[in-house]
C-alpha positions in Angstrom: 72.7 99.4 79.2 72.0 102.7 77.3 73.4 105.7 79.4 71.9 109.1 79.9 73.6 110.4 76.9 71.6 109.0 74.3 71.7 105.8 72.0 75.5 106.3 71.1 76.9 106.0 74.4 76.5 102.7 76.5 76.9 102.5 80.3 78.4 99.0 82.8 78.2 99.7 86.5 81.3 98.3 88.1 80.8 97.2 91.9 83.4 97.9 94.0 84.1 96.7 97.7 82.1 98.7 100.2 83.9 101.3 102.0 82.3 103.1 105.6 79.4 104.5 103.8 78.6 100.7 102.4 77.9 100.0 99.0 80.0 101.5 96.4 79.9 101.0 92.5 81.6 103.1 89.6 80.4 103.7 86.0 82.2 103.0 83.1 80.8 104.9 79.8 81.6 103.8 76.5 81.4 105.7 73.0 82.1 103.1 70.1 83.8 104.7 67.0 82.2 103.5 63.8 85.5 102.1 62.7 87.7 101.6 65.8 91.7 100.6 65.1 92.1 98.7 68.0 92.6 102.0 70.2 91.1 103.2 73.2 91.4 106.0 75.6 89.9 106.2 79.1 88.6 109.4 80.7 88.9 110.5 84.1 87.0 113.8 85.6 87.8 116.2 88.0 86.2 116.7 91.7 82.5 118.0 91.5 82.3 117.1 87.9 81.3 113.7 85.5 81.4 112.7 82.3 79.1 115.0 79.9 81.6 116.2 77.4 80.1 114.2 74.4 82.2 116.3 71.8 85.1 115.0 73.3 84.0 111.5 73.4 82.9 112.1 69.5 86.3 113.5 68.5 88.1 110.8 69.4 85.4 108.3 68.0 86.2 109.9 64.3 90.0 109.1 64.5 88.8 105.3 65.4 89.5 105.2 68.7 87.2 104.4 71.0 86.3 106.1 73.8 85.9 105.7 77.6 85.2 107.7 80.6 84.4 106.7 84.5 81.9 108.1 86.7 84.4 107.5 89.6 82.8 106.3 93.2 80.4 109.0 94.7 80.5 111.3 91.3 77.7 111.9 88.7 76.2 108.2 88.0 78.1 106.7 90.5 76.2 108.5 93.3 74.2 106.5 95.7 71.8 108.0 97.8 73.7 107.1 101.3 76.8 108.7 100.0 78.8 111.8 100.5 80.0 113.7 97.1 84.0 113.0 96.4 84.3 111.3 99.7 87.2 109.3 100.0 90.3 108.7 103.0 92.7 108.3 99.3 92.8 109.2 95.9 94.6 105.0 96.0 90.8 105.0 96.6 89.9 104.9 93.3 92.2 102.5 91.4 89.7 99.8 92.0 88.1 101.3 89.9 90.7 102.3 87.6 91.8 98.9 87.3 88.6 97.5 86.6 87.8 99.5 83.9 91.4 98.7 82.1 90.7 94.9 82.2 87.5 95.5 80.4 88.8 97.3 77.7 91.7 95.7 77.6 90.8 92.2 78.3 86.9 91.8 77.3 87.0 94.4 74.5 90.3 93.7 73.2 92.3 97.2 72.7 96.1 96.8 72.5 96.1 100.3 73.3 95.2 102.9 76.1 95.9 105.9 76.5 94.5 107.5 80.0 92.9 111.2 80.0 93.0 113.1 83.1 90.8 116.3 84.0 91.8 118.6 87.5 91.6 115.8 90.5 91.0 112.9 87.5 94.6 113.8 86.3 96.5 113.7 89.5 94.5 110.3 90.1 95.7 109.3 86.6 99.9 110.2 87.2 99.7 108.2 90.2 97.8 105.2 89.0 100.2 105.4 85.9 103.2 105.7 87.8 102.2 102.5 90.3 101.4 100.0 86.8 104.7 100.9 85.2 106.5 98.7 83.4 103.0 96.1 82.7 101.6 98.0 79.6 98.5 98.6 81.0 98.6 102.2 79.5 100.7 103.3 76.5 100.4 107.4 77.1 98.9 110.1 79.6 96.6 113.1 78.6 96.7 115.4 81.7 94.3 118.4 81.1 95.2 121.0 84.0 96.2 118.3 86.2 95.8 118.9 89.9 99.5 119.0 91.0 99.2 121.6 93.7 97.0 123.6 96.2 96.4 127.1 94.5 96.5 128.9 97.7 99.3 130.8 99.4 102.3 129.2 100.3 101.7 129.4 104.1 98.2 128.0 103.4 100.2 124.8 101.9 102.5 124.6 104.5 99.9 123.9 106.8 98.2 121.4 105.1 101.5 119.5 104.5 101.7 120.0 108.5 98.1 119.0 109.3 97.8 116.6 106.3 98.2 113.5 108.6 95.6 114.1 111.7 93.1 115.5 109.1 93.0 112.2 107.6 92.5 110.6 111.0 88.9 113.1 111.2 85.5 112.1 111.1 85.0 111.3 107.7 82.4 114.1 107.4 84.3 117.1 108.6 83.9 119.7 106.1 86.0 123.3 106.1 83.8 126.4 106.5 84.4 128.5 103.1 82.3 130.9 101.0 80.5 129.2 97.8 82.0 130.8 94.5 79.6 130.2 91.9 82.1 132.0 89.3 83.5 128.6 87.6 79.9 127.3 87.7 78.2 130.0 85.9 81.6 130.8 83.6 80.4 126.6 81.6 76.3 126.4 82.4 74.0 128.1 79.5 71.5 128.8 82.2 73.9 131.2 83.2 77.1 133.1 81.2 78.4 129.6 79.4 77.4 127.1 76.3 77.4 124.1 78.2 74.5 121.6 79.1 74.9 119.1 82.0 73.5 118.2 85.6 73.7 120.6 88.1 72.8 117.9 90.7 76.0 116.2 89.5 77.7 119.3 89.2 76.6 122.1 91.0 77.6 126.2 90.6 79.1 126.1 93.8 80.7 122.9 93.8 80.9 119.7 96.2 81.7 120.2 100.1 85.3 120.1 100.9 85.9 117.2 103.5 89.3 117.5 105.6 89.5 113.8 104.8 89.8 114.4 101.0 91.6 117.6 101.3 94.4 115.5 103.4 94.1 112.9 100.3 95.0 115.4 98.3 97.7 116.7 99.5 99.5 113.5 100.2 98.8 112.6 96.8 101.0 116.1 95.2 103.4 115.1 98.0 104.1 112.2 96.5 104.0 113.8 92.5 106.4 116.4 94.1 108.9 114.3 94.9 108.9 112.3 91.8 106.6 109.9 90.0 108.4 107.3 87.4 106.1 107.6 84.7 107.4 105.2 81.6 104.9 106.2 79.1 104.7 109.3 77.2 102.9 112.1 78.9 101.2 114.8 77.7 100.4 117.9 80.0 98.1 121.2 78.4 97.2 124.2 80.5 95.9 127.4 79.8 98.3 130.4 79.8 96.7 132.6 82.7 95.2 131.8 86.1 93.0 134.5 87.7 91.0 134.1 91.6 87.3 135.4 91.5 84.6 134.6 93.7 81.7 136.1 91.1 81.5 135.4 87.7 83.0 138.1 85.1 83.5 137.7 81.4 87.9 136.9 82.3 86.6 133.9 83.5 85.9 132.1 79.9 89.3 133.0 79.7 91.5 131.5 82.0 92.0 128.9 84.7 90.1 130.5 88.0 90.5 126.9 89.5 94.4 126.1 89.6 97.5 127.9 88.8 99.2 127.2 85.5 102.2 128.2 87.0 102.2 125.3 89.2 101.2 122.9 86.9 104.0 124.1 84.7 106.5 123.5 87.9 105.5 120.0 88.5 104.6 118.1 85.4 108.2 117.3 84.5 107.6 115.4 88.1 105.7 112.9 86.4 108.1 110.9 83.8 110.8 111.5 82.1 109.5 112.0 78.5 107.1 114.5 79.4 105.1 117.4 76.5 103.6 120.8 78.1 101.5 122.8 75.9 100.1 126.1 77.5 97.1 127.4 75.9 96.1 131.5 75.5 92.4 132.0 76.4 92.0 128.9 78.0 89.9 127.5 80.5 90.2 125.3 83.6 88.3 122.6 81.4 90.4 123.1 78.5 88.0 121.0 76.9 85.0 123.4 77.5 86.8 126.7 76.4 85.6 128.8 73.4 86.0 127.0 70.2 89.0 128.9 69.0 91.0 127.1 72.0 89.4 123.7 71.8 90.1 123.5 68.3 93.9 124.1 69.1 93.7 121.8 72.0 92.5 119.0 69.4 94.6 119.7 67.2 97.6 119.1 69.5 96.6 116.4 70.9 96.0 114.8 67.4 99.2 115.8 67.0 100.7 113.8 69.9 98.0 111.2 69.6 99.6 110.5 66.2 103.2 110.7 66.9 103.1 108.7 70.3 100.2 106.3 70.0 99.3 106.0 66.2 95.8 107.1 65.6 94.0 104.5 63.8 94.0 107.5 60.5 97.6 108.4 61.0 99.8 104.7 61.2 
């Protein structure tokens, strides 16, 4: 069926098995390049986002590769009305849906080669999926775009939930933790407020999706397990912008840096991943490196054209 997008972009709803809410479905979007080399990648977002980035999904279409992305369960399309945003007991969670969407391209659209593209959460949920199918050649490389490897809070903050991360996952699944709304990352992307950026703010609000102590425990066993070692056996690629900066309100540093993560921590652990792993840091960039000023995204392409080519053969550079 045609997706929101417009006529280039093509949407499958994958049903899942129901979980405690009930029914639960993903969405798999696909953006066909005109003449496609047998190459595809697959996109995954971060938490309180979806797929909207149709310059990304357009740059890859022009090197001939085509391009997928996921609405995973209880994001953006995938929302169903009985459902809590983000809510899962696992990010294991979603490789149902994961899995699903490889066997399409793979199997019923017949690409001999994937490459998986992680944003924030989607990226940690990508290193772990990766590292579980290793050795099948499901997936030939990893894109990680500021991957979620770590809590950016202070140490003692981690330590806790590294103590607490077992009984929180035992709480009622709709627990949330009492915080201040930051609207800084928000406003710093929407061009209803300081950014360039056009997308749903129902999908993906200023102030972001409700933190459940269920998914925060998920979390954090998930970088548990990166931390102590993932065995990766496909190239990885890992990009990150060069500053990190905390603000609550939005200020013109924000377009600027990563006021989500730390790059420092992303820097510590992505050698965690595999063993034939590429970080690039970025000046000037954003969280979404993706949805930086065009200086930065231009570089960012450019790299991972680079790498694209080197590791995976782009369908214009054998």
């Amino acid at each position: 069926m045609n997706d929101v997008l417009g006529p280039d972009y093509e949407a499958t709803v994958l049903h899942l098995p129901a979980d405690e809410e009930g029914e639960v479905i993903a969405t798999l979007v696909r953006r066909r390049a005109a003449e496609p080399g047998g190459q595809a990648v697959l996109y995954l977002h971060g938490f309180t986002d979806y797929f909207f980035q149709t310059h990304l999904a357009d740059h890859f279409a022009a090197q001939g590769v085509d391009f997928y992305a996921l609405d995973l369960r209880k994001y953006g399309r995938s929302l169903l009305p009985h459902q809590t945003p983000a809510l899962v007991r696992s990010l294991t969670d979603h490789f149902a849906e994961v899995d699903a969407a490889v066997r399409i391209i793979r199997e019923e659209h017949g690409h001999r080669r994937l490459t998986l593209v992680g944003h924030s959460t989607g990226g940690l949920i990508a290193a772990l999926w990766a590292d579980r199918v290793r050795g099948t050649g499901r997936v030939q490389g990893l894109i990680l775009n500021s991957p979620f490897l770590d809590l950016n809070t202070s140490a003692s903050a981690r330590l806790a939930a590294d103590l607490l991360r077992v009984p929180l996952g035992r709480a009622p699944a709709r627990v949330a933790l009492r915080r201040g709304t930051s609207i800084a990352y928000g406003a710093s992307l929407h061009r209803d407020h300081s950014g360039e950026w056009e997308y749903d703010l129902t999908w993906k609000p200023l102030g972001g999706f409700a933190v459940h102590v269920v998914w925060l425990a998920a979390i954090r066993r998930a970088q548990r397990r990166l931390h102590a070692g993932l065995a990766v056996d496909v190239p990885v690629l890992v990009l990150y912008a060069d500053k990190g900066l905390r603000m609550r309100d939005f200020a013109p540093d924000a377009q600027s840096a990563d006021i989500v993560l730390d790059p420092e921590q992303i820097a510590r652990w992505a050698t965690r991943i595999g063993g034939h792993v590429t970080a690039i840091r970025f000046p000037g960039g954003m969280h979404d490196l993706v949805l930086s000023a065009a200086p930065v995204r231009k570089r960012v392409f450019a790299e991972v054209d680079r790498w694209m080519a080197y590791y995976q053969g782009m369908a214009n550079n054998p």
